[in-house]
C-alpha positions in Angstrom: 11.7 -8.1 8.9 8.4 -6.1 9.5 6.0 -7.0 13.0 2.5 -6.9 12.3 0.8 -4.5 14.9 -2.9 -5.0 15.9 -4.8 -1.9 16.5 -8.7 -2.4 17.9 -10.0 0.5 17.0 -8.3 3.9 15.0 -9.0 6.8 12.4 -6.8 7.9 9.5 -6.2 10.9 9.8 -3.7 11.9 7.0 -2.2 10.5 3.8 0.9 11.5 1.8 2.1 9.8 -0.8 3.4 6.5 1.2 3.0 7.5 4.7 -0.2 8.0 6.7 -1.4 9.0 10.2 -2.8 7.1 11.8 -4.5 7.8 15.8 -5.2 4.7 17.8 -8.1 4.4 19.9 -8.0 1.3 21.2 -5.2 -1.4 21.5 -3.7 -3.6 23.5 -1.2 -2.9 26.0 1.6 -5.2 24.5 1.0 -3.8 21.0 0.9 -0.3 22.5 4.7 -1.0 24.2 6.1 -2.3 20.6 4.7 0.7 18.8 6.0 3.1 21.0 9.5 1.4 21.2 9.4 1.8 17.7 8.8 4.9 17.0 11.3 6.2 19.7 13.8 3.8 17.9 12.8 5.4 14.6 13.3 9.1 16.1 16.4 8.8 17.7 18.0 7.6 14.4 16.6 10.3 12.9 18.4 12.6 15.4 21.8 10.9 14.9 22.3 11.9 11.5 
């Protein structure tokens, strides 16, 4: 199952095919936390291969 993360306030920055960039500007600190657990999640597995 997918969370839903809120961001205030960003910019797209890239597209490819089905992944984008995204930089926030603005959200909040709870949302900032789950993001960045996941994306340290994502990057270790990555690195375990």
């Amino acid at each position: 199952m997918r969370k839903q993360i809120s961001v205030a306030s960003g910019i797209m920055r890239w597209v490819r095919g089905e992944g984008l960039g995204i930089e926030t500007l603005r959200m909040e600190a709870k949302a900032k936390a789950h993001l960045s657990g996941c994306i340290r999640k994502k990057t270790l597995a990555n690195y375990e291969r």
